[in-house]
N, C-alpha and C positions, 0 to 999 in steps of 0.2 A: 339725254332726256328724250323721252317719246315725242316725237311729230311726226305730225299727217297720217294717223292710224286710222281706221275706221270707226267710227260711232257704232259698233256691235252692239251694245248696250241698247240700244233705240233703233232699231231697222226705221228706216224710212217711209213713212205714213201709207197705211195701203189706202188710204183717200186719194193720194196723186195719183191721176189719171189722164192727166193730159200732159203727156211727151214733150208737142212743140212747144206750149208754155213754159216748160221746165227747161228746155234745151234754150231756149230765149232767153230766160232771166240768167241762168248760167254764166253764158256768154256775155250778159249785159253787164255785169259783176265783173268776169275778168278782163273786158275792157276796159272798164274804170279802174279796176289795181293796177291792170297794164300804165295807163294812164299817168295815174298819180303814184307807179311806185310802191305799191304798201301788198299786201295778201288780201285776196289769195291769188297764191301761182299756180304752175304746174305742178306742186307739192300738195296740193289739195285738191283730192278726187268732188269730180262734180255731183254726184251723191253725197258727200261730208258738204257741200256748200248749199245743199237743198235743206238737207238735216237740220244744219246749223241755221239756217232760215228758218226752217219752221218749228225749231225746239225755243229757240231766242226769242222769236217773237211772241209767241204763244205764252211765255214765262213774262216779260214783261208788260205782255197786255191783261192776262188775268192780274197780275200784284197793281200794276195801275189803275184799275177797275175795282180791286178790294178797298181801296182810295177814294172810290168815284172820281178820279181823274181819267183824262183821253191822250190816248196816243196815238196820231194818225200815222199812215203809211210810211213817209219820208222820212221823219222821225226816228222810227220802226228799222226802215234802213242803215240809219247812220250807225244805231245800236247794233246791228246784225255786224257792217262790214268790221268794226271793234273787235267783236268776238271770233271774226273770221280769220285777223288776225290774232289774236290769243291763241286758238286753238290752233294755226301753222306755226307760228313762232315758241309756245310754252308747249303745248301738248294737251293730251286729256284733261288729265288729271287738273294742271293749273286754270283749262277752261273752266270742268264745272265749279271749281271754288271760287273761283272768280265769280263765273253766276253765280252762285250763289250768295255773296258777298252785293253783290249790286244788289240783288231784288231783294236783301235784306235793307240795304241802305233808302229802297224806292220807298220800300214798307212803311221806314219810319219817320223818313224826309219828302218822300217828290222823286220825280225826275231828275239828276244832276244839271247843272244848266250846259256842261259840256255837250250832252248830251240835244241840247234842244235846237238842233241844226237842222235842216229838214236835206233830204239827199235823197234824188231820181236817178235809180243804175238806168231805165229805159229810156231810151234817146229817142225825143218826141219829134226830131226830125224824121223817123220812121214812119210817122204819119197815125201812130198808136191812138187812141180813146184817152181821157183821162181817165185815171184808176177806179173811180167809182162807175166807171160804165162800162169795163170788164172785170171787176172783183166782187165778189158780196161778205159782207164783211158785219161785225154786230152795231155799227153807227148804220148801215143802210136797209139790215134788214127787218123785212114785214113780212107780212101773209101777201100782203098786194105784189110786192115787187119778185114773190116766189110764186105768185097767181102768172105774172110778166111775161117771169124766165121760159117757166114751162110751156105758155099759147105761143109764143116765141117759136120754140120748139115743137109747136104742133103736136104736144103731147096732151090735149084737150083736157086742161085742165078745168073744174064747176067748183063753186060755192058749196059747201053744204047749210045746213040752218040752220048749225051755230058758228057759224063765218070760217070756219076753216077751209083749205085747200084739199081739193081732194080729184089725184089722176082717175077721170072718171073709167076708161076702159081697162084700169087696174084694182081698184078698190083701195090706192094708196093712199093715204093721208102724209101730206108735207106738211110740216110747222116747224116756226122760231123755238125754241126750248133755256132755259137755265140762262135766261136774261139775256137774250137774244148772241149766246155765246156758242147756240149748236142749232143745225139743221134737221129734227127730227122726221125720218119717215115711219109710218106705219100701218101696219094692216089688220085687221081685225075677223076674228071667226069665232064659230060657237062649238064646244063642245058638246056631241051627242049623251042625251043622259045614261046608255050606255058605257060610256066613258069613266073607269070610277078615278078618283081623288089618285090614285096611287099611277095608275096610270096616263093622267093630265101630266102629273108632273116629270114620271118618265119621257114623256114627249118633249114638252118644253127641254128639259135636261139633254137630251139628244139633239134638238134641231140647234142649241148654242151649242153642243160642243164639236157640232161637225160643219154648222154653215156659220164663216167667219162675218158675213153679215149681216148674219139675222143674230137679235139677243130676243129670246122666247119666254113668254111669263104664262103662265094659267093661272088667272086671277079667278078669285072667289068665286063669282057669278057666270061664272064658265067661258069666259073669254079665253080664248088665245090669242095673245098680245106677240104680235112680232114688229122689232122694230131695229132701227141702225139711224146713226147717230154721226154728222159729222162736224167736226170743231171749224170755226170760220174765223178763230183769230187772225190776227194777222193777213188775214181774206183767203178766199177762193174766188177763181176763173167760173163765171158762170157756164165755159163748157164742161169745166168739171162737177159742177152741180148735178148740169144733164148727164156726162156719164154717168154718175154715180145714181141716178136715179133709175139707169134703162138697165144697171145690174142687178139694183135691187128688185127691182118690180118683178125678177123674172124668178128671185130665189123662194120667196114665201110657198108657191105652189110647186117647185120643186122639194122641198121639206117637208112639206105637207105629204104629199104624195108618198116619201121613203118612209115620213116617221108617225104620221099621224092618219094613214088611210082607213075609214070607219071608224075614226074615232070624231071627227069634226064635220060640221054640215056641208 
């Protein structure tokens, strides 16, 4: 039987942007299997233990949510190291039936109660934060605490007047999205009335299929909608926020510039 293969089927989230978090939590995980004996070992590459982190939790935090149940972090964990060994000891294949089998069962029961064990891989003798004050996740997040993150980071963020977040020396709009399940940014322009209908959409069509972080709209009223979109189940590192913010802000005007120059104001 197949083990310890790679998740090819799902490359690993190009939102991971912060290395040392990732190299931490790795580590924190194979101490604890060291530990208690169970997977993952060295049989399991530390990109398949990221994967499987963020494919697991993100599957049972949406089917818990179709519920209106919660599943906080710890939880989250105990469900992850499960799968970690599924997927070193069965292989692919009996991982995803397995998921898929569980988040059929969540669907039409709950939680298993096996399941409701709460489990920290990060050792708070480290001197670590507790998880809600470096992750932002859809129980903590608002407009305020992404108003926070950003002055935080000195990235001056203002109000607008109808309460949104908006990076003022970029013209980006941050906001919660799809029931506080994604971190939407955005930016907005006008197309010149030069611009006819056939070629708005040429544009938009161009700047998504060549900038993997911009997705491009040309709405009705002559907007050019550029925006990118990040999932926060199972949480993100508020410095990966900020990276993910100091990428985006820089791509709209480089896309512009290649795909839409005289045609936008």
């Amino acid at each position: 039987m197949k083990t310890g293969a790679s998740l090819v089927s799902e490359p690993i989230s190009k939102y991971r942007s912060n290395p040392e978090f990732d190299a931490r939590l790795i580590r924190a995980i194979r101490e604890y299997a060291d530990k208690n004996g169970c997977a993952p070992t060295t049989k399991t590459a530390g990109a398949d233990i990221l994967q499987i982190q963020a494919k697991v939790s993100r599957a049972f935090f949406m089917a818990a949510r179709k519920r209106s149940d919660e599943i906080n972090f710890r939880i989250l964990n105990r469900i992850i190291l499960k799968f970690l060994n599924v997927w070193e000891n069965f292989g692919e294949s009996v991982f995803q039936e397995h998921l898929e089998f569980e988040l059929s069962y969540l669907a039409k029961n709950g939680l298993r109660t096996e399941y409701k064990h709460e489990l920290d891989f990060i050792n708070r003798d480290e001197g670590l934060p507790p998880v809600s004050e470096y992750l932002v996740s859809p129980s903590n997040l608002s407009s305020d605490l992404l108003f926070a993150v950003f002055d935080d980071a000195l990235m001056k963020p203002v109000w607008d007047k109808c309460g949104d977040v908006r990076l003022s020396e970029h013209g980006c709009y941050v906001m919660p999205a799809q029931d506080n399940e994604l971190i939407r940014f955005r930016v907005n322009t006008m197309f010149l009335d030069v611009a006819t209908q056939t070629k708005r959409l040429e544009c938009a069509n161009n700047i998504t299929m060549n900038y993997l972080m911009l997705r491009a709209v040309a709405l009705q009223d002559g907007t050019l909608r550029l925006e990118h979109d990040i999932c926060v189940a199972g949480g993100i590192t508020k410095e990966n926020l900020i990276a993910t913010a100091k990428r985006f802000v820089q791509a709209p005007m480089a896309a512009i510039k290649e795909f839409a120059s005289g045609l936008v104001i």
